[in-house]
ROKOL-414423 format. One record per residue (C-alpha): residue in one letter; x, y, z. Coordinates in steps of 0.2 Angstrom, whole numbers, padded with zeros to 4 digits, always signed. Example, Ala and Ser with C-alpha at 12.3 -4.5 7.8 and 13.67 -1.06 7.14 Angstrom:
BEGIN
A+0062-0022+0039/S+0068-0005+0036/
END
This chain:
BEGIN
X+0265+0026-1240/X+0259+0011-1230/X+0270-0004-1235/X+0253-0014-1236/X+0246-0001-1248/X+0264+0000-1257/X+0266-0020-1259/X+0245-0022-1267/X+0250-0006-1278/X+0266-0017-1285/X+0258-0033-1286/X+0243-0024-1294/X+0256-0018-1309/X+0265-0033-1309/X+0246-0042-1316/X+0245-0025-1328/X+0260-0028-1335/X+0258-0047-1338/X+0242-0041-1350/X+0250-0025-1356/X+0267-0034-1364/X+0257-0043-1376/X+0251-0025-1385/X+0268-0015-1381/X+0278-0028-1390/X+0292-0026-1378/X+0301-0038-1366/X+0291-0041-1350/X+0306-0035-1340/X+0311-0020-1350/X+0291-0016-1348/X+0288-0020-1328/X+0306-0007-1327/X+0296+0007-1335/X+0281+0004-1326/X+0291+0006-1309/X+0299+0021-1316/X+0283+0031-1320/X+0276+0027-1303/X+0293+0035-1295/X+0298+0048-1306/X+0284+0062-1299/X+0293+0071-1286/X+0280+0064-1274/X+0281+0047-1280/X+0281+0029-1273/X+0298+0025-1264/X+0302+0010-1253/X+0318+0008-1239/X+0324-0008-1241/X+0331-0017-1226/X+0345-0029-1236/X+0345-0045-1225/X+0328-0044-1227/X+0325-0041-1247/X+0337-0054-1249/X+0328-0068-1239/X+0310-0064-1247/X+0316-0065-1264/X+0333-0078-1267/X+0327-0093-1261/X+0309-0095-1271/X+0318-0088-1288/X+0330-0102-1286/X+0321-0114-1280/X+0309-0110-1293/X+0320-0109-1307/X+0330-0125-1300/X+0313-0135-1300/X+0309-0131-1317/X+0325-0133-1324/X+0327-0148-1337/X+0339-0162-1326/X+0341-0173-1339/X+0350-0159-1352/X+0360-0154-1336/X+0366-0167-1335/X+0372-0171-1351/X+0379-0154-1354/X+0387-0154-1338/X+0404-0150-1347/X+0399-0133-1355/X+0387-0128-1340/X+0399-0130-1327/X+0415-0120-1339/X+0401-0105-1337/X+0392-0108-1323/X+0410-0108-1312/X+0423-0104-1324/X+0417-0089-1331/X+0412-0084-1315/X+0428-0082-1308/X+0435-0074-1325/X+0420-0062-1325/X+0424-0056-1306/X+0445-0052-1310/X+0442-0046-1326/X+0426-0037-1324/X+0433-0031-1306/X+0449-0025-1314/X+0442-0016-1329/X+0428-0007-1316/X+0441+0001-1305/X+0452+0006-1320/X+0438+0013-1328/X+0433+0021-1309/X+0448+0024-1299/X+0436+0029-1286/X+0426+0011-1282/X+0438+0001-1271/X+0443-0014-1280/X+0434-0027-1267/X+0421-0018-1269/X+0422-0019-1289/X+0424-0037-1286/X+0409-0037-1278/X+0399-0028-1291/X+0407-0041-1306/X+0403-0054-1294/X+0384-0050-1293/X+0384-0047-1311/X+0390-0064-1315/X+0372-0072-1313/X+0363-0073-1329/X+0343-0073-1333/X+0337-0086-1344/X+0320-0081-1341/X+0322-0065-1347/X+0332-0071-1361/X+0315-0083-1367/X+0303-0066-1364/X+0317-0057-1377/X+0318-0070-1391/X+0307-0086-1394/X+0312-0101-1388/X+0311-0110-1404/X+0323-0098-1413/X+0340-0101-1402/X+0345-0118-1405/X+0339-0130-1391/X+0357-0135-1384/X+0362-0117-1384/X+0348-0113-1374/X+0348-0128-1362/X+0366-0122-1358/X+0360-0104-1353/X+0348-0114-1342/X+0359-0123-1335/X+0371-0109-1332/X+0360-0095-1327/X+0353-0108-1313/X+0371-0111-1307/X+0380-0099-1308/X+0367-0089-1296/X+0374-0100-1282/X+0391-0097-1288/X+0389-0078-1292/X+0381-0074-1276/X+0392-0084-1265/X+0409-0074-1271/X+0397-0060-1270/X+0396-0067-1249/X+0413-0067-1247/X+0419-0050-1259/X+0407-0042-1246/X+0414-0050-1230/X+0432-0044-1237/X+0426-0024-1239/X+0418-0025-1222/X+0431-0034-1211/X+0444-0024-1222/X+0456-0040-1228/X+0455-0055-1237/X+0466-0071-1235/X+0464-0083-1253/X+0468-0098-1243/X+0451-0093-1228/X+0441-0088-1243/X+0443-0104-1251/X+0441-0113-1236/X+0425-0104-1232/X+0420-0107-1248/X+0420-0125-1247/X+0412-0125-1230/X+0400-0114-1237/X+0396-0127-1252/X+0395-0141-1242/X+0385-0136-1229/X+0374-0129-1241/X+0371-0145-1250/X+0368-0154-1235/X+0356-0140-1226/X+0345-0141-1243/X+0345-0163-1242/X+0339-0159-1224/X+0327-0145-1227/X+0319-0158-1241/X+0321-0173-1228/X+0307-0161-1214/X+0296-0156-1229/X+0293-0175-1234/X+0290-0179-1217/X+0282-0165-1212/X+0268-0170-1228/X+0270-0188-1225/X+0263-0184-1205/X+0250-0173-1214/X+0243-0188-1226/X+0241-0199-1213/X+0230-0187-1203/X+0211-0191-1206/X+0204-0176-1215/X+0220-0163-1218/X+0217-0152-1230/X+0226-0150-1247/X+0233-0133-1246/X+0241-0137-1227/X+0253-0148-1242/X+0255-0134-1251/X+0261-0121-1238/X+0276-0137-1234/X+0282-0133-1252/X+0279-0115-1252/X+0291-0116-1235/X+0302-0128-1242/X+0313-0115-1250/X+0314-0104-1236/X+0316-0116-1223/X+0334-0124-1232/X+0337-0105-1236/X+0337-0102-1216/X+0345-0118-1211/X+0361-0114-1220/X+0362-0097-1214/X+0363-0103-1196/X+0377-0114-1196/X+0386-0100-1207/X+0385-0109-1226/X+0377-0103-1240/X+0360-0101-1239/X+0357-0100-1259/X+0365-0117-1264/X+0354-0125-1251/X+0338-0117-1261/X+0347-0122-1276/X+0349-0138-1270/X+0329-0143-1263/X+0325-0137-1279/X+0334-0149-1291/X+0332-0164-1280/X+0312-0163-1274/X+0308-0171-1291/X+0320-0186-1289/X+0314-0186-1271/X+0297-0192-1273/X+0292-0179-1261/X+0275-0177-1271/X+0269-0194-1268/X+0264-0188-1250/X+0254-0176-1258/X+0235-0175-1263/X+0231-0174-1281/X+0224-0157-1276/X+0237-0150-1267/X+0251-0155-1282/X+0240-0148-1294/X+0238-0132-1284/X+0257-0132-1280/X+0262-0131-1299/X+0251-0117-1300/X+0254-0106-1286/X+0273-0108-1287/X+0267-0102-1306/X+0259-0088-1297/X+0274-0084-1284/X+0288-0084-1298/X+0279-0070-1310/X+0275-0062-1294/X+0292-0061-1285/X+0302-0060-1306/X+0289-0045-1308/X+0289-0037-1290/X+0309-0037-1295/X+0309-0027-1309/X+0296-0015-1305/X+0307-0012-1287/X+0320-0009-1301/X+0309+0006-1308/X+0306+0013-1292/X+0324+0016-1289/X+0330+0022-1306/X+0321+0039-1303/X+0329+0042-1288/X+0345+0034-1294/X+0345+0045-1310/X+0344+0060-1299/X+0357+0057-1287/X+0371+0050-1302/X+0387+0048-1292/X+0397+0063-1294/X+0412+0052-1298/X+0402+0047-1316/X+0400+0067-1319/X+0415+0077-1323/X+0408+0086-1337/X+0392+0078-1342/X+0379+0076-1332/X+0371+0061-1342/X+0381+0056-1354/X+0398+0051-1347/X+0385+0038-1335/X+0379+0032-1349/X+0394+0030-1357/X+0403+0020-1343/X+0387+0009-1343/X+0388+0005-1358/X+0407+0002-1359/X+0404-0009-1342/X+0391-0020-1353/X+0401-0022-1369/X+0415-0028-1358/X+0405-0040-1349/X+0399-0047-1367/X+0417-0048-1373/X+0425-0058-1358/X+0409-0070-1361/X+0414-0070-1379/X+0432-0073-1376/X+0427-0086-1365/X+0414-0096-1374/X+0428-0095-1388/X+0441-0105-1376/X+0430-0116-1369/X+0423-0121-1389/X+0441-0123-1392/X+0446-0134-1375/X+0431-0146-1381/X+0436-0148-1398/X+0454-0151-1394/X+0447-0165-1379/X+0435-0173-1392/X+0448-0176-1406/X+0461-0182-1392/X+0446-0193-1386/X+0443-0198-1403/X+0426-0191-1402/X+0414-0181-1414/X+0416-0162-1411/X+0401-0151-1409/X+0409-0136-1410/X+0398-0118-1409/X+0399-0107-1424/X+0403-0088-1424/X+0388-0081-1423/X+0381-0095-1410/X+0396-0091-1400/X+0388-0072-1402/X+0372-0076-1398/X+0377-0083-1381/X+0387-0070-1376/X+0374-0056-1381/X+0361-0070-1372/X+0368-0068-1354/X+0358-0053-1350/X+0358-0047-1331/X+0341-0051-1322/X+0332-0051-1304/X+0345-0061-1294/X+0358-0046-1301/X+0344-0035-1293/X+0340-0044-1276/X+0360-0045-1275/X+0365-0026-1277/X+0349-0020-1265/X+0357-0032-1252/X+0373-0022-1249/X+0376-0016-1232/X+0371+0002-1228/X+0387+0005-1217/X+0404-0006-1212/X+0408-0014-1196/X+0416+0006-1188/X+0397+0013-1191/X+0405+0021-1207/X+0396+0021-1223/X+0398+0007-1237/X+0412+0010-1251/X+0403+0018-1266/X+0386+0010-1263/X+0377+0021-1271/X+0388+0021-1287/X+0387+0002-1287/X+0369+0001-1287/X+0368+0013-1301/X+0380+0005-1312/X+0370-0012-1308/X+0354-0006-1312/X+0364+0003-1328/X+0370-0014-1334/X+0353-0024-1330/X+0343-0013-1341/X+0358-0010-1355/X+0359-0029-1355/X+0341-0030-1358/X+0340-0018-1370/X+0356-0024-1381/X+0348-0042-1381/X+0331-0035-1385/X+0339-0026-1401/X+0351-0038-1408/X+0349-0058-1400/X+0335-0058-1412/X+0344-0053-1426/X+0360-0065-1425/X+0347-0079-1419/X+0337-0081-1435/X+0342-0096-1444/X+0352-0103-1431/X+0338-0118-1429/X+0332-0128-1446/X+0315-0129-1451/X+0307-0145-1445/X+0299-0153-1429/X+0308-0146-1415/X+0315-0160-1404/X+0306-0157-1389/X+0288-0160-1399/X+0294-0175-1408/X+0302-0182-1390/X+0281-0177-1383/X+0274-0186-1397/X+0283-0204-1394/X+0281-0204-1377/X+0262-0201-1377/X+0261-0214-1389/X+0271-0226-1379/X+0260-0221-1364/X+0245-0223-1373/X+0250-0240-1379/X+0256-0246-1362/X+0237-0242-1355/X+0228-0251-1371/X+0238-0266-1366/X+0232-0262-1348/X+0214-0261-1351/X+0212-0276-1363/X+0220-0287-1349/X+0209-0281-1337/X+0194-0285-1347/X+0200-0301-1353/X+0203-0306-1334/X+0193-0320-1329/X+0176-0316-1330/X+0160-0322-1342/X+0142-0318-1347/X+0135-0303-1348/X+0145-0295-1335/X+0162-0298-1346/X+0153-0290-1362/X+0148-0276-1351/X+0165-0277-1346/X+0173-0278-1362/X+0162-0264-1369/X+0167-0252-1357/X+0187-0257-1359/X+0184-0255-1378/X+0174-0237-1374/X+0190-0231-1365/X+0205-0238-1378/X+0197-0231-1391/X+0200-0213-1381/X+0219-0222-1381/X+0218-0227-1400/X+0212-0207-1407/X+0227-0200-1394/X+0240-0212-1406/X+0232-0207-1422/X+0234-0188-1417/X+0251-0192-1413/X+0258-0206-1422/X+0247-0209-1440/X+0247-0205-1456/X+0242-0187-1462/X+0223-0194-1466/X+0223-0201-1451/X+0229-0188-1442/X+0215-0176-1449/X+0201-0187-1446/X+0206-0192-1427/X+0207-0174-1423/X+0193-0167-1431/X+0181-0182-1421/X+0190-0175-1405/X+0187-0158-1409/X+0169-0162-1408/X+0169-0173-1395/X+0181-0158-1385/X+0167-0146-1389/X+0152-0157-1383/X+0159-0160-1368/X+0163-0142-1365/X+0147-0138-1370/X+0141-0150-1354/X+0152-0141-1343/X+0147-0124-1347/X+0129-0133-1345/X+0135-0140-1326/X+0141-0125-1324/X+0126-0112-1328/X+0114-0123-1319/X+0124-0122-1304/X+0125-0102-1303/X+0108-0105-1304/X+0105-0113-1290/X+0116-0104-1280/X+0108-0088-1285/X+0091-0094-1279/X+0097-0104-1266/X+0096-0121-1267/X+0115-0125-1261/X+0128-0116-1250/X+0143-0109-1254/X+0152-0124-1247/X+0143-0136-1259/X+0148-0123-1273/X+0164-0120-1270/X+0166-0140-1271/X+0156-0141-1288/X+0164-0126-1296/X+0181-0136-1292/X+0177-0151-1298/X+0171-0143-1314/X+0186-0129-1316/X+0199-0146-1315/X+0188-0156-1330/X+0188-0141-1340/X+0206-0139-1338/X+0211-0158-1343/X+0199-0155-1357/X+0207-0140-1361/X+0223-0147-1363/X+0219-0161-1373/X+0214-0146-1386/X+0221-0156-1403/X+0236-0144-1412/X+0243-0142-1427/
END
C-alpha cells in the first residue's frame, strides 16, 4: 500500500481510538494494540517495512523531549535519590539479571543479544501507567518517582541498549571501552542538547526581530528542536537520546519562550499536545500491525510442543521476572534509605508493602520499548542475518502487551486506599498560588490608579481599576473564602461565564454570517474566528469547579 495512504489510514485510527477508549473502558494503549491488529490480521492486511535508523529517529526524540518538557522539575529534583536508584541502578540490575534469566530460559538468544532485549525493556511508561489507573489513586510521590524514572531511564535503557547492539554486531565487548564510550556518549550528549537549545533561541530571537514573521515560523524552531539535538549528537558519535532528553528538561529554565509570540507559544503547547498522542498512538497501533504477522511466524525455538502456549508461557515468565527484580529492587533501595536517614538522624519515609507492589507492577513496558526493538539491525557487519531478531521482537512485543495487561488487571486493585481522602496536594498547591497571584495584581492595579492623577480622569481611572480587582477579588473568594462565600463568588461567575459565552457565540454566528454572504474574506475570517476561538478558550478555563 502507498506509505502516504498507510500513515493517513494510522493517524485516522489513532483520532478513533482517542474517542473510542472512553466507551470501551480499556487502556488507550491496550486499545490502539487491538486496533492495529484487526487492521493486520486479514491475510491481505495492512503491513509496513521498517527501515530502523529511520523509525528510531521519527519517533525517540519528540517522545523524550516531550515527556522531558512535561515532566515536574521541581519533584525531580527533590526525589533525585529514589529516581536515580531506578532510573540507573535498576537499569543495570534489569539488563544482568533479566539478560541472564532470558538466555537460561532460551538457550537459543545469544546472551548479548539477551542483554539487549533486557536493556530495551528497562525503559518504563508513566503515560501508559496514568491511562491504566487514575492519577489521584497512586500516591502523588510514588507516581512523581515513576515520572521521573520512566523519563530517565529511557536515556539510560536505550544507551546500554547502543552499546549491547554494537557488542552483537562487532562480535566483542571490552567493560573498560564500553564504559568509556559511555561517558563520551553522556557527555556529549548533554552538551549537543545545550547546543541544539543555544540555535533554537537564536534562531527565534533572529525571527522576532524580523518586522512581520509569522508565529508558526516559531513554532516549526521548537517542533525541530528535538530533532535537531537528536542529530547533532549522532554526528560526533554521542548519544542522540540524552541530548533530546536534555533540550527537553532545560527549555523551560532557559527562557527560550520569551522570544516567542504569544501566539506561537500558545500554539506550540498544543501541537506538541497534538504530536505526542500522535507519535504514543502511531506506536502502538504499529505494535498491532506486527502482532499478526509476529503471531504467525512464532520462532520455532518457543514451540517444541505447543504451538501457543509454551510462547505465552515464556512471555509471561519473562514479565513476572522483570516485576520481581523491580520488586527486589525497590525493596533494597527502601532499606538503603531507611538505614541513611536514621544514620543521618532523619525522618524515614519508608514505602509499604503494597506501595512497594504497586511500583513494581507500575513499570509497565511502553512506546520507547517499541521504537527500540523495531530498530534492530536487519543483518551484522559479514551481510549475515541478526541473532534471533525475530524472536526478540516477539518476546518484546509479548512483554509490552503482558505488562499492559497485568497492570490493567491488578495496579488498580493494590492502589485503592493507598492515597487518603482529602484535598490532593497539587489542588491545594493551585489554589494559594492563584490567590497569591491575584493578590499581587490587586496591589498592582490600585497603585496604578492611585498614581498621580486628579479629577474626572482619576475617577474614571479609579472605576475602571476597581471594575478589574473585583475580577481579582471573586478569583480569591473561589479559592480562598469561606464555604458561603465560595458558593456566592462562583455562582455570580457562573452567570457572568455564561453571558459572556453567550456574546461570543453571538460574535461568532454573525460572523458566519457575513462570510456566507459575503461581506468579509477568508483572511478577515480566519483573523476573527481566531481571536474569538482564544477568548473562549480563557473563558473556558476560568469554568468555576467543585
Amino acid at each position: 500500500m502507498d506509505v502516504a495512504v498507510f500513515i493517513l489510514v494510522v493517524l485516522a485510527f489513532v483520532t478513533v481510538s482517542g474517542a473510542a477508549v472512553r466507551l470501551v473502558r480499556v487502556p488507550l494503549p491496550v486499545l490502539q494494540i487491538a486496533i492495529g491488529a484487526a487492521l493486520a490480521w486479514p491475510a491481505r492486511g495492512f503491513h509496513l517495512e521498517i527501515d530502523p535508523e529511520l523509525f528510531l529517529l521519527v519517533f525517540i526524540p519528540p517522545l523524550l523531549f516531550g515527556d522531558a518538557f512535561s515532566a515536574p522539575k521541581r519533584e525531580l529534583i527533590a526525589l533525585r535519590g529514589p529516581i536515580l536508584d531506578l532510573a540507573i541502578g535498576l537499569v543495570f540490575f534489569t539488563i544482568v539479571g533479566f539478560g541472564y534469566a532470558l538466555h537460561w530460559l532460551v538457550p537459543s538468544i545469544p546472551l548479548v543479544v539477551a542483554f539487549a532485549l533486557a536493556a530495551v525493556l528497562s525503559p518504563t511508561d508513566a503515560v501508559a501507567v496514568s491511562s491504566i489507573v487514575d492519577r489521584n489513586v497512586v500516591p502523588a510521590r510514588l507516581m512523581h518517582i515513576l515520572e521521573g524514572e520512566s523519563l530517565l531511564n529511557d536515556a539510560s535503557g536505550l544507551v546500554m541498549f547502543r552499546f549491547t547492539v554494537a557488542a552483537a554486531l562487532t562480535g566483542g565487548f571490552s567493560f573498560a571501552a564500553a564504559s568509556l564510550s559511555f561517558v563520551f556518549a553522556v557527555a556529549i550528549g548533554i552538551l549537543a542538547g545545550v547546543a541544539a537549545l543555544f540555535i533554537a533561541a537564536k534562531s527565534l530571537q533572529i525571527l522576532g526581530r524580523i518586522t512581520s514573521t509569522p508565529a508558526e515560523a516559531q513554532v516549526l524552531v521548537m517542533v525541530l528542536l528535538p530533532f535537531v539535538a537528536y542529530l547533532i549528537a549522532e554526528h560526533f558519535g554521542a548519544s542522540g537520546i540524552l541530548a533530546a532528553v536534555t533540550a527537553g528538561l532545560l527549555t523551560g529554565y532557559s527562557g527560550i519562550v520569551r522570544h516567542m509570540a504569544v501566539s506561537a507559544r500558545i500554539q506550540t503547547i498544543s501541537l506538541w499536545s497534538m504530536l505526542i498522542l500522535m507519535f504514543n498512538g502511531s506506536l502502538f497501533i504499529l505494535l498491532g500491525l506486527q502482532l499478526p504477522d509476529i503471531i504467525r511466524k512464532v520462532p520455532p525455538e518457543l514451540t517444541t510442543r505447543h504451538w501457543l502456549f509454551e510462547p505465552a508461557l515464556t512471555v509471561l515468565l519473562l514479565t513476572l521476572c522483570l516485576i520481581a527484580l523491580r520488586f527486589v529492587w525497590i525493596w533494597i533501595g527502601d532499606i538503603g534509605a531507611v538505614l541513611a536517614a536514621r544514620l543521618g538522624k532523619r525522618k524515614a519515609e519508608p514505602f509499604g508493602f503494597r506501595v512497594r507492589l504497586a511500583g513494581s507492577i507500575a513499570g509497565v513496558r511502553g512506546a520507547v520499548t517499541l521504537a527500540g526493538i523495531l530498530s534492530l539491525p536487519l543483518t551484522l557487519q559479514d551481510g549475515s542475518p541478526f541473532p534471533a531478531r525475530d524472536l526478540v521482537i516477539f518476546l518484546a512485543a509479548g512483554v509490552i502487551i503482558c505488562s499492559l495487561a497485568i497492570a490493567s488487571l491488578a495496579l488498580p486493585t493494590v492502589a485503592r486506599g493507598l492515597v487518603e481522602p482529602g484535598e490532593h496536594p497539587g489542588a491545594a498547591e493551585e489554589r494559594r498560588a492563584r490567590v497569591s497571584a491575584a493578590n499581587a495584581a490587586i496591589a498592582r492595579i490600585e497603585n496604578l490608579a492611585s498614581d498621580g492623577n486628579e479629577g474626572e480622569a482619576a475617577d474614571m481611572k479609579l472605576a475602571i481599576a476597581e471594575s478589574v480587582a473585583s475580577i481579582y477579588r471573586r478569583r480569591i473568594s473561589l479559592s480562598d473564602g469561606a464555604d458561603e462565600a465560595r458558593a456566592e463568588a462562583r455562582e455570580t461567575g457562573r452567570i457572568e461565564l455564561e453571558l459572556r459565552l453567550a456574546g461570543i457565540e453571538a460574535e461568532r454566528a454573525e460572523l458566519q454570517a457575513m462570510f456566507r454572504r459575503g461581506d468579509i474574506n477568508d483572511h478577515t475570517a480566519r483573523k476573527l474566528f481566531t481571536e474569538i476561538t482564544f477568548s473562549e478558550a480563557t473563558l473556558k478555563g476560568r469554568l468555576p469547579r467543585d
